[in-house]
C-alpha positions as CSV (number, residue, x, y, z in Angstrom):
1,X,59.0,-158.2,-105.7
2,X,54.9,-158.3,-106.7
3,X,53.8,-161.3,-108.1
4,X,52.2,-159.1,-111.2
5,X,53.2,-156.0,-112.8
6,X,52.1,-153.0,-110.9
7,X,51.1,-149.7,-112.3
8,X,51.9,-146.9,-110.1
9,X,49.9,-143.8,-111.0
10,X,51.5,-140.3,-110.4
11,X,48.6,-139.6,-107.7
12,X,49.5,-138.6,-104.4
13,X,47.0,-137.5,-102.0
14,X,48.4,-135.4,-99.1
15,X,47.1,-133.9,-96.3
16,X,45.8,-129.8,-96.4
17,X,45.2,-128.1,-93.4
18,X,43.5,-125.4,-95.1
19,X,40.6,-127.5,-95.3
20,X,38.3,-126.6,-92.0
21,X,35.6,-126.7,-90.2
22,X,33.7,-125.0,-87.1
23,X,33.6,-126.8,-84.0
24,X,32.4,-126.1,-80.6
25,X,34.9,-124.8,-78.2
26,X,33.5,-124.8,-74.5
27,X,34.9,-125.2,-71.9
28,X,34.1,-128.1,-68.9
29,X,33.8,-125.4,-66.5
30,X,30.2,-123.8,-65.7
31,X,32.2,-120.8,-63.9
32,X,34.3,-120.4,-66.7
33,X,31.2,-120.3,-69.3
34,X,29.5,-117.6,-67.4
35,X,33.0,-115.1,-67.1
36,X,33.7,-115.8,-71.1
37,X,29.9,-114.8,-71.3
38,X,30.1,-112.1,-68.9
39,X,33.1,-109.9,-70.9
40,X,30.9,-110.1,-74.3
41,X,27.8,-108.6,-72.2
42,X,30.4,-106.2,-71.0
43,X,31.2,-104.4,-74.5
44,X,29.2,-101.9,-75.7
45,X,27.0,-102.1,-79.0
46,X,29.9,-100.3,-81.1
47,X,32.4,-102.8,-79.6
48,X,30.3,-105.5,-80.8
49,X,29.8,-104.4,-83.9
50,X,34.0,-103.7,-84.0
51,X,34.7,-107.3,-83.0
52,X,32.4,-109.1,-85.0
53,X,33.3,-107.5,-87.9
54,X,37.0,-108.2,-87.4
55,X,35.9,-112.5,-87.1
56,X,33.8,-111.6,-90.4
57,X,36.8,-110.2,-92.4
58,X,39.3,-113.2,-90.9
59,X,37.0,-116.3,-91.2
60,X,34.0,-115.5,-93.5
61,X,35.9,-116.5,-96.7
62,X,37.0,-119.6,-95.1
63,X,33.5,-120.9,-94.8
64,X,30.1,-121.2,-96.5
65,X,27.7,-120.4,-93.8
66,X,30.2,-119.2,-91.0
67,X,27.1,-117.2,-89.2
68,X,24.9,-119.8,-89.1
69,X,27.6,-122.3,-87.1
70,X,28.2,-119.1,-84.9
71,X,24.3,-119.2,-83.8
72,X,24.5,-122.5,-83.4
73,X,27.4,-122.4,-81.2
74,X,25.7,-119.4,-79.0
75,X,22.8,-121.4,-78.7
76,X,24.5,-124.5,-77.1
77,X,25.3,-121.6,-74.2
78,X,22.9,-119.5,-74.0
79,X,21.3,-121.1,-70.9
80,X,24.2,-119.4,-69.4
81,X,23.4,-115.7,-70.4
82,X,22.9,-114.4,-67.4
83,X,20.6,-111.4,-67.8
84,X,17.2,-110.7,-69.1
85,X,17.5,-108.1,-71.6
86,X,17.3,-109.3,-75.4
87,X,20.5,-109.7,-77.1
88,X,21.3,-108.2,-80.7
89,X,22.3,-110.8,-83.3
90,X,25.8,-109.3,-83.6
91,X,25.7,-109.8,-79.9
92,X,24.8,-113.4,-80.1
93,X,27.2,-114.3,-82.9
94,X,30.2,-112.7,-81.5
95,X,28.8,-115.0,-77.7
96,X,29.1,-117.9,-80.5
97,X,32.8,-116.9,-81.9
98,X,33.9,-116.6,-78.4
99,X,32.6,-121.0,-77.7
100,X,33.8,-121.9,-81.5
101,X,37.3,-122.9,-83.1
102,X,38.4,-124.5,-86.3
103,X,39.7,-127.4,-86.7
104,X,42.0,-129.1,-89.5
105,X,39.9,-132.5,-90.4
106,X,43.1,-133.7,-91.7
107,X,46.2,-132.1,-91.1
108,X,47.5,-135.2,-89.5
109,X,46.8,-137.5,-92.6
110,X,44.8,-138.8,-95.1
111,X,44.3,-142.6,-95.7
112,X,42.7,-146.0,-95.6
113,X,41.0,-144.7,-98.5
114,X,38.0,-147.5,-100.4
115,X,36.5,-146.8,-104.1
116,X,32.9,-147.6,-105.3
117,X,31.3,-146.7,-108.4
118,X,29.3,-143.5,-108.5
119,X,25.6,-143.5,-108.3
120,X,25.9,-140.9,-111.2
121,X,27.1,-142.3,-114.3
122,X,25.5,-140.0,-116.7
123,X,28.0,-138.2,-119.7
124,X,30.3,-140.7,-118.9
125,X,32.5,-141.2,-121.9
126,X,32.1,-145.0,-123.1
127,X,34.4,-147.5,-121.4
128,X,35.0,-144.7,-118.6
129,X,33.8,-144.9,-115.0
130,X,33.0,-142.1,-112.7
131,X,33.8,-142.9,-109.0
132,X,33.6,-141.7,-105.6
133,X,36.4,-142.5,-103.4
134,X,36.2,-142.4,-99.0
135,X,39.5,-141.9,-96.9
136,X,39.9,-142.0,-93.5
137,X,40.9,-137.6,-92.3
138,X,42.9,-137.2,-89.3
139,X,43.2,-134.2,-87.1
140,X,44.3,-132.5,-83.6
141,X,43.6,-135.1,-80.9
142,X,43.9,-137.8,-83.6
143,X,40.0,-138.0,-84.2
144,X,39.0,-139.4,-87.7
145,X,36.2,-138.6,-89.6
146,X,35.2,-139.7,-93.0
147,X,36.4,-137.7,-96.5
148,X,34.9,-138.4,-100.5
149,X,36.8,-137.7,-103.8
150,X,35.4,-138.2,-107.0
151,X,36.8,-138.4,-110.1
152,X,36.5,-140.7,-114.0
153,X,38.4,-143.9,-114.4
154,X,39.3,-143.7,-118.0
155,X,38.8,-146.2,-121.3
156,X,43.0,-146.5,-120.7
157,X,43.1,-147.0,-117.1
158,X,44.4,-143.2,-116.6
159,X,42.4,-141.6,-113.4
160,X,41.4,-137.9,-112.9
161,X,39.8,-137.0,-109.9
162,X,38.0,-133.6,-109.7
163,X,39.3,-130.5,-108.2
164,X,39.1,-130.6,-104.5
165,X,37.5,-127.5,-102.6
166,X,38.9,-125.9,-100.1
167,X,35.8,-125.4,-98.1
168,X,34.1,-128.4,-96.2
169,X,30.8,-129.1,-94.1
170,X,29.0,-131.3,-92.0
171,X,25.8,-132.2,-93.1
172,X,22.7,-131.7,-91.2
173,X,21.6,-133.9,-88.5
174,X,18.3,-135.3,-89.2
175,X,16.1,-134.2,-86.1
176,X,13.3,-136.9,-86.1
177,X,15.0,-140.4,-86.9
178,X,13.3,-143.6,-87.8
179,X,14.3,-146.7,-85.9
180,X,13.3,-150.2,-86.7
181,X,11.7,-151.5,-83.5
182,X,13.2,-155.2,-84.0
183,X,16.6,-154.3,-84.3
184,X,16.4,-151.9,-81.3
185,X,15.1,-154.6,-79.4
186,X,18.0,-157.3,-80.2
187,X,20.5,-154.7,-79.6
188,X,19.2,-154.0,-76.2
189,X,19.2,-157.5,-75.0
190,X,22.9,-158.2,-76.5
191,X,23.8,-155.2,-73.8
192,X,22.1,-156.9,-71.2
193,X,18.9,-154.6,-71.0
194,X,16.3,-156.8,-71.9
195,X,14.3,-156.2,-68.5
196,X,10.6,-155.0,-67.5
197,X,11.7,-151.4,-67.7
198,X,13.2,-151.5,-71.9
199,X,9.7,-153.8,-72.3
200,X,7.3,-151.1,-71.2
201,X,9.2,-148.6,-73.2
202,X,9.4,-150.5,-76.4
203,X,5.5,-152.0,-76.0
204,X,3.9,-149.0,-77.1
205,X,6.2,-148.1,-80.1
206,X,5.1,-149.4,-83.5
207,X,7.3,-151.7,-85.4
208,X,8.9,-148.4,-87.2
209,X,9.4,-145.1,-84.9
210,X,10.8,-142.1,-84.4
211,X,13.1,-140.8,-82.0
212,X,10.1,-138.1,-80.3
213,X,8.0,-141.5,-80.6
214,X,10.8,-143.2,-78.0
215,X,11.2,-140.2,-76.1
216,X,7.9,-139.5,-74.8
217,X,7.4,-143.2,-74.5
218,X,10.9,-142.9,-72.1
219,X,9.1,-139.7,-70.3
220,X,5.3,-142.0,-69.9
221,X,7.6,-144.6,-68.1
222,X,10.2,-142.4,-66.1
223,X,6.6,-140.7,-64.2
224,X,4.9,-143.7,-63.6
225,X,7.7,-146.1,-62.3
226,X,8.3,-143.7,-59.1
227,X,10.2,-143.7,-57.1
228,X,13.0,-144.6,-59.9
229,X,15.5,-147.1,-59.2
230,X,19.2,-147.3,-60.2
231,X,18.1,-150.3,-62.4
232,X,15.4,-147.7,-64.8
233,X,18.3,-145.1,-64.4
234,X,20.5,-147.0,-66.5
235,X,18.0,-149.1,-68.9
236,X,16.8,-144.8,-70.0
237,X,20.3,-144.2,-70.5
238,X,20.9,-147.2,-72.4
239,X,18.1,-146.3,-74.4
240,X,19.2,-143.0,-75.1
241,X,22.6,-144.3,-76.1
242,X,21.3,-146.6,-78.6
243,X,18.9,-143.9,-80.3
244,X,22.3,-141.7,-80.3
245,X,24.4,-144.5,-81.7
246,X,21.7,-144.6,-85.1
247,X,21.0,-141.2,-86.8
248,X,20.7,-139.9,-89.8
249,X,23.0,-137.2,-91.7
250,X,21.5,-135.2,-94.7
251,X,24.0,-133.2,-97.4
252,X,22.7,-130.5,-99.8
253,X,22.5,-131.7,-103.3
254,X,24.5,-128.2,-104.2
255,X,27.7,-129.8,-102.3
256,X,30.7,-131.1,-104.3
257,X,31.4,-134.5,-103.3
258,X,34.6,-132.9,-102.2
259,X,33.0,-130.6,-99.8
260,X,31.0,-133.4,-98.1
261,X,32.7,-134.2,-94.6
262,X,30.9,-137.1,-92.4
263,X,32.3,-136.1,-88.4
264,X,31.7,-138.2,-85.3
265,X,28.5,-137.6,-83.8
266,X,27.3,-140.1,-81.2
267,X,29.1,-141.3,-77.9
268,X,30.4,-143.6,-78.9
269,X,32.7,-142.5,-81.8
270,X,33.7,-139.0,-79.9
271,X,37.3,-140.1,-80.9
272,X,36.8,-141.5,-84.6
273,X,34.9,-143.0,-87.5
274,X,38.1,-144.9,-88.9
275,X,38.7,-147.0,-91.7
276,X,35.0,-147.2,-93.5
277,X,35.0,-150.2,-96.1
278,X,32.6,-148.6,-98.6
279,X,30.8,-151.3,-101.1
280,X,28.1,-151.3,-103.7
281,X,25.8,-153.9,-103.1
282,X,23.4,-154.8,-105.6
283,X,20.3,-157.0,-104.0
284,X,19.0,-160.2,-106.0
285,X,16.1,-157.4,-107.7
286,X,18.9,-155.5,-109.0
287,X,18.2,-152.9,-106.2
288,X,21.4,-150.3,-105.4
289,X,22.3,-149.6,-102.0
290,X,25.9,-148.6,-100.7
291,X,27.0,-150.2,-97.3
292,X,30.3,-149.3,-95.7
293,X,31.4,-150.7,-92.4
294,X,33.5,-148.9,-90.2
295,X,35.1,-148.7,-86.7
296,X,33.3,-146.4,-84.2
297,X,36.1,-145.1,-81.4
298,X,35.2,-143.3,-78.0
299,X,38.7,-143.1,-76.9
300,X,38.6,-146.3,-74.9
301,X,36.6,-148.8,-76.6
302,X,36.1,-150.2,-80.6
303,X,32.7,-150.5,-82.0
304,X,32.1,-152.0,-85.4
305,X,28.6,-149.4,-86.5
306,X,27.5,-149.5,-90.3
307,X,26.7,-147.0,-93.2
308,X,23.8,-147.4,-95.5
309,X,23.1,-144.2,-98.8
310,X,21.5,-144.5,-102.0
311,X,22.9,-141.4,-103.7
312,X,26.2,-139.8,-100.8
313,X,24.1,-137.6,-99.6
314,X,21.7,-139.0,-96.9
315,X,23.3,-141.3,-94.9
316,X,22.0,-143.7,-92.3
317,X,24.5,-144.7,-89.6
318,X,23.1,-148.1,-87.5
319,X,24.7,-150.0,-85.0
320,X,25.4,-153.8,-85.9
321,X,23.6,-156.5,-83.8
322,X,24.9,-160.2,-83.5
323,X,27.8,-161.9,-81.1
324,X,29.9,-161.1,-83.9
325,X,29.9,-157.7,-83.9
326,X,33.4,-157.3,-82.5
327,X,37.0,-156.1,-83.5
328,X,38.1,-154.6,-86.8
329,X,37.8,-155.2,-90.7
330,X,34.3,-155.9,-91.4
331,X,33.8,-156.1,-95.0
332,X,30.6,-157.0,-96.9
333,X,30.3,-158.9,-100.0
334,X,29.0,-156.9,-102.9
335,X,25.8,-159.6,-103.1
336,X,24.0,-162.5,-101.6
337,X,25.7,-165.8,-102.3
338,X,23.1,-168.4,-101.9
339,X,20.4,-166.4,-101.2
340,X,22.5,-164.9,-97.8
341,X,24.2,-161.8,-97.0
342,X,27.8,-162.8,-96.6
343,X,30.8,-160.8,-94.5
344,X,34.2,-161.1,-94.0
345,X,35.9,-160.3,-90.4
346,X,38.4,-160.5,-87.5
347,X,37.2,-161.4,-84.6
348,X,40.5,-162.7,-82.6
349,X,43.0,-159.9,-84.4
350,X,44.7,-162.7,-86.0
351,X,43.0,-164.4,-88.6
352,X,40.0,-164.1,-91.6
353,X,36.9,-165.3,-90.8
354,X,33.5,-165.5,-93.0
355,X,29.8,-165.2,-91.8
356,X,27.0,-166.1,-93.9
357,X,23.7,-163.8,-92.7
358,X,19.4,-163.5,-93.5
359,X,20.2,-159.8,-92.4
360,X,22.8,-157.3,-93.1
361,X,22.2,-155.7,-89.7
362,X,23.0,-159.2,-87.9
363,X,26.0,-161.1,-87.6
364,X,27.2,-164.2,-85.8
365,X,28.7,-167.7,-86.3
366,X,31.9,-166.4,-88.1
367,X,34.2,-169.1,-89.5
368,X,37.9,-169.3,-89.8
369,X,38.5,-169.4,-93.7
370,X,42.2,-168.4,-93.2
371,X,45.4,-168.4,-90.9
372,X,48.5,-166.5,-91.2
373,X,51.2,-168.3,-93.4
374,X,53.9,-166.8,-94.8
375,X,56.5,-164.8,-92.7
376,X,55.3,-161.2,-94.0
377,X,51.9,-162.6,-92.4
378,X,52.9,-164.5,-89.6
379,X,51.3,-161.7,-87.2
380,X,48.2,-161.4,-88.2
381,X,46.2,-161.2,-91.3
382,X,42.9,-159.3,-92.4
383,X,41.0,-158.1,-95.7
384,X,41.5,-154.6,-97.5
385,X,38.3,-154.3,-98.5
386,X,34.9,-156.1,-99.8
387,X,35.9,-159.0,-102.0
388,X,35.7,-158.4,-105.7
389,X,33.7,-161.0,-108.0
390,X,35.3,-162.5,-111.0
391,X,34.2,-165.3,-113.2
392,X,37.3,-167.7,-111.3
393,X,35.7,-166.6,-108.1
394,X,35.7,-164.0,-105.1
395,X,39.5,-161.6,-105.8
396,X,40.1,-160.4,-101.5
397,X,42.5,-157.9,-101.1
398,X,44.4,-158.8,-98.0
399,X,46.9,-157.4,-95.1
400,X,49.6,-158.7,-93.4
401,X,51.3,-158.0,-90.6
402,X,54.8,-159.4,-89.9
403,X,58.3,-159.1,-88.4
404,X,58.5,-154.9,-87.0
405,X,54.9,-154.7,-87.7
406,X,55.3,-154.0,-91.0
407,X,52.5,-154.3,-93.1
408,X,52.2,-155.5,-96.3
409,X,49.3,-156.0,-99.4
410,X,48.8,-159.6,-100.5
411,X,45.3,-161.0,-101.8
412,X,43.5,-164.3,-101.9
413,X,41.0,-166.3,-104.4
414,X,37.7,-167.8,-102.5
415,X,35.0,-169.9,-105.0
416,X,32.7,-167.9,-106.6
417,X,29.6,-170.4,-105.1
418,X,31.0,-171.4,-101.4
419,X,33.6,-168.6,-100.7
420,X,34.5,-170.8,-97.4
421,X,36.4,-172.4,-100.2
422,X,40.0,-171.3,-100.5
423,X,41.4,-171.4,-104.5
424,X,44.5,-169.4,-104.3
425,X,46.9,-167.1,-102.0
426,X,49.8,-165.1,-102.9
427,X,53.1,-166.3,-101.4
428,X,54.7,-162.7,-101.7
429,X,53.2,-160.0,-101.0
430,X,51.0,-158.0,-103.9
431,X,52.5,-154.0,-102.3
432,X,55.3,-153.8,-99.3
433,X,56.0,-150.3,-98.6
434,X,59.0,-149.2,-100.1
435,X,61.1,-145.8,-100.0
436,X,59.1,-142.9,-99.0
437,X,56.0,-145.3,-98.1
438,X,57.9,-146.2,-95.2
439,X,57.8,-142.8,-93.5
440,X,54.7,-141.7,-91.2
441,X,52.9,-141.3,-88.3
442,X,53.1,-145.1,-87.8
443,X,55.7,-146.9,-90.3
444,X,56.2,-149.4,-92.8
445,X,52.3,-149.3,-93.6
446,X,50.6,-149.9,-96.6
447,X,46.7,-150.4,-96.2
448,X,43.4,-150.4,-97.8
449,X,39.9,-150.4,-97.8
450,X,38.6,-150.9,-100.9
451,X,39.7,-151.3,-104.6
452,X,37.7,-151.7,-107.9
453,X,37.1,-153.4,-110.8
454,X,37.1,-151.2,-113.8
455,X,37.3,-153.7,-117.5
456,X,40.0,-155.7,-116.8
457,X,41.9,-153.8,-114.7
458,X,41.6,-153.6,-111.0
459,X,42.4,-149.9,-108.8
460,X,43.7,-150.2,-105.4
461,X,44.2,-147.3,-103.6
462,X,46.1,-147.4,-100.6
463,X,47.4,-145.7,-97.8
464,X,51.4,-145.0,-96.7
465,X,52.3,-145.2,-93.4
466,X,49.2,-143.6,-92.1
467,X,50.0,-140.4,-93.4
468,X,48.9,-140.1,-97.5
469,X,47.1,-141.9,-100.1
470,X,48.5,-143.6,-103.8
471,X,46.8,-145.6,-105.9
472,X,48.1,-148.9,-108.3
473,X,46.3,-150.6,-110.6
474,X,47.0,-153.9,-112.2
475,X,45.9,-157.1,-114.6
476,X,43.0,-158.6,-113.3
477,X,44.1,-161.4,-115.4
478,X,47.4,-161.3,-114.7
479,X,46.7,-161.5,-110.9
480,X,43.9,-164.2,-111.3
481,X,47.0,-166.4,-113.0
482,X,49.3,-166.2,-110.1
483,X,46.3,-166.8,-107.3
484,X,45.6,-169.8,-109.4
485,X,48.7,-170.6,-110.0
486,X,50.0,-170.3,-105.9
């Protein structure tokens, strides 16, 4: 049984596979390209016409701006057109249905959601707060990508969230990039790539660039260091890898937040963006900016990267530097404590660390701050989420892991002015999964990654067993006794 009385509100949110995308389908095969190609050439002009018209009627109302994804997706083959005479639009579009397919972003599951405040407050009713919520949307080939609700906490605790659309999109890739030259720098020396070949690329660039800056910088020294070794062969890839591993996304303002679907994009997350941690930090000027850390996947490898937007619409994805910079659960605190960034972590899968940091882009020196203890624990432990200020100190939203790997919500009190400082820990767990909670793709799960302070009441939505979202909310004061009184 929870330690505190639980409010459980009568909010499920389930996974839709109406809710699609367009995404390149193309196949590994040159020869195979070139015959697909070969059969669209083949039709005539009224054939062309026939069969677009037919994708039109099927798939246009299931998108915004299906014709514009279709060019795009004729484009990334048209090296292969093998003929000289100009092709017709309908020609070209019907080339780009023949290399495209939808896909579901989450008829697997939605979950792991996190909940910030909204950068738009305005009409808010008094004592209400608007909010944007992330969850984690898995698909075919169980690749995750990032999801948003909104909605209005009300003056009585009640939530609404708005109506979900049907229709979703990817936001634009930003073409031309800026890159901070001393982070690019730190990054390639924790890889190992610190060498004369990554020094005369970087000793032109200016201390902020852009990615055409770094690419004819990478061209100046690929020409003149002839004949090229195995050794500049891999420093330009690494290069390359890096400046794909930080871009930027852009979303029209005219997009509901809803609509608004961040899918992987670099190398290294081709299999995932799973479990972002969103956060609102507020610097020490009163400045806003919201952070959300996240776990970048490639199929065989983890990589903690790192979100930073002002408003949910342009997003700037980094990598993190620092021997830290490993495992899962990263979770910033929502401001400096002593003048220092501070984050919490898991670098050895089994127990809570803290790292105090000058930078939010650099982490090291993490701290164990707490070990499993009780038996719905004993496996491992981690956070669900930033930690959540009070005036009896830092509120952090735990998980644990124990006997059949079932995982269960507890939470923890750290001091408000040295959070290394443990004050309280729940004996028994805040939320086990119960009943139907139980049942999904991977059982007995209930997780988060992020709740919220709204009055006195704190919101933490969760997932179920990897499958669905729900959400409880409970008596900051009420919860604050027990910690204190563990």
């Amino acid at each position: 049984m929870s330690p505190v009385t639980l409010r459980r509100h009568e909010i499920t949110l389930l996974p839709e596979s109406a809710r699609v995308i367009i995404r390149p389908f193309i196949p590994g095969e040159i020869h195979r390209i070139i015959t697909i190609i070969g059969r669209a050439l083949a039709l005539t002009d009224e054939e062309v016409k026939s069969e677009l018209d037919a994708v039109r009627e099927e798939f246009d109302s299931r998108h915004f701006d299906i014709e514009g994804l279709l060019k795009i997706h004729f484009e990334k083959v048209q090296h292969h057109v093998f003929t000289q005479r100009s092709l017709s639009r309908d020609r070209q579009l019907l080339i780009g249905a023949l290399f495209s397919g939808e896909y579901a972003l989450e008829s697997a599951a939605i979950f792991n959601p996190s909940i910030v405040a909204h950068p738009d407050q305005s009409g808010v009713a008094p004592g209400a707060l608007r909010f944007v919520m992330s969850l984690r949307a898995t698909g075919e080939g169980h690749i995750s990508s990032i999801e948003f609700r909104s909605g209005i906490l009300a003056a009585d605790g009640s939530i609404a969230f708005d109506p979900v659309s049907r229709f979703v999109t990817v936001p634009e890739i930003v073409p031309n990039p800026t890159y901070r030259k001393r982070r690019f720098v730190i990054k390639l020396a924790e890889m190992g790539f610190d060498d004369d070949h990554a020094a005369a690329v970087m000793a032109p660039l200016g201390d902020s660039f852009t990615r055409s800056d770094l690419n004819k910088s990478v061209g100046t020294v690929r020409h003149e260091a002839q004949p090229a070794t195995r050794d500049l062969k891999r420093t330009l890839e690494c290069l390359q890898w890096l400046a794909d591993s930080n871009y930027e996304l852009r979303f029209s303002n005219k997009l509901a937040m809803s609509e608004r679907i961040i899918f992987p994009v670099s190398p290294n997350e081709t299999n995932g963006i799973e479990d972002a941690r969103f956060v609102r930090f507020i610097e020490d000027d009163g400045a806003v900016m919201y952070y959300a850390t996240y776990t970048a996947y490639n199929g065989r490898a983890i990589l903690p990267q790192l979100i930073e937007t002002e408003d949910f619409l342009h997003f700037r994805i980094l990598t993190l530097n620092g021997s830290a910079v490993q495992n899962k659960g990263m979770a910033l605190f929502p401001r400096r404590i002593g003048g220092r960034y501070a984050m919490l972590s898991r670098q050895d899968d089994e127990n809570l660390f803290l790292m105090f940091s000058d930078n939010p882009h650099h982490w090291s020196d993490p701290q164990i701050i707490l070990r499993p203890s009780e038996m719905w624990e004993s496996v491992k432990i981690g956070n669900c989420g930033s930690p959540i200020e009070t005036e009896a100190g830092w509120i952090v939203i735990t998980h644990g892991v124990g006997p059949m790997r079932k995982y269960c919500i507890g939470a923890v009190l750290l001091d408000l002015h040295d959070p290394m400082q443990v004050i309280g820990r729940l004996t028994q767990p805040l939320l086990a999964p119960e009943g139907n909670e139980r049942e999904g793709y991977v059982p007995n799960v209930v997780y988060s990654c992020g709740s919220l302070l709204h009055g006195r009441e704190l919101i933490l939505p969760y997932a179920m067993s990897d499958k669905a979202s729900a959400i409880v909310s409970m008596s900051v004061d009420e919860l604050l006794k027990a910690l204190m009184a563990s």
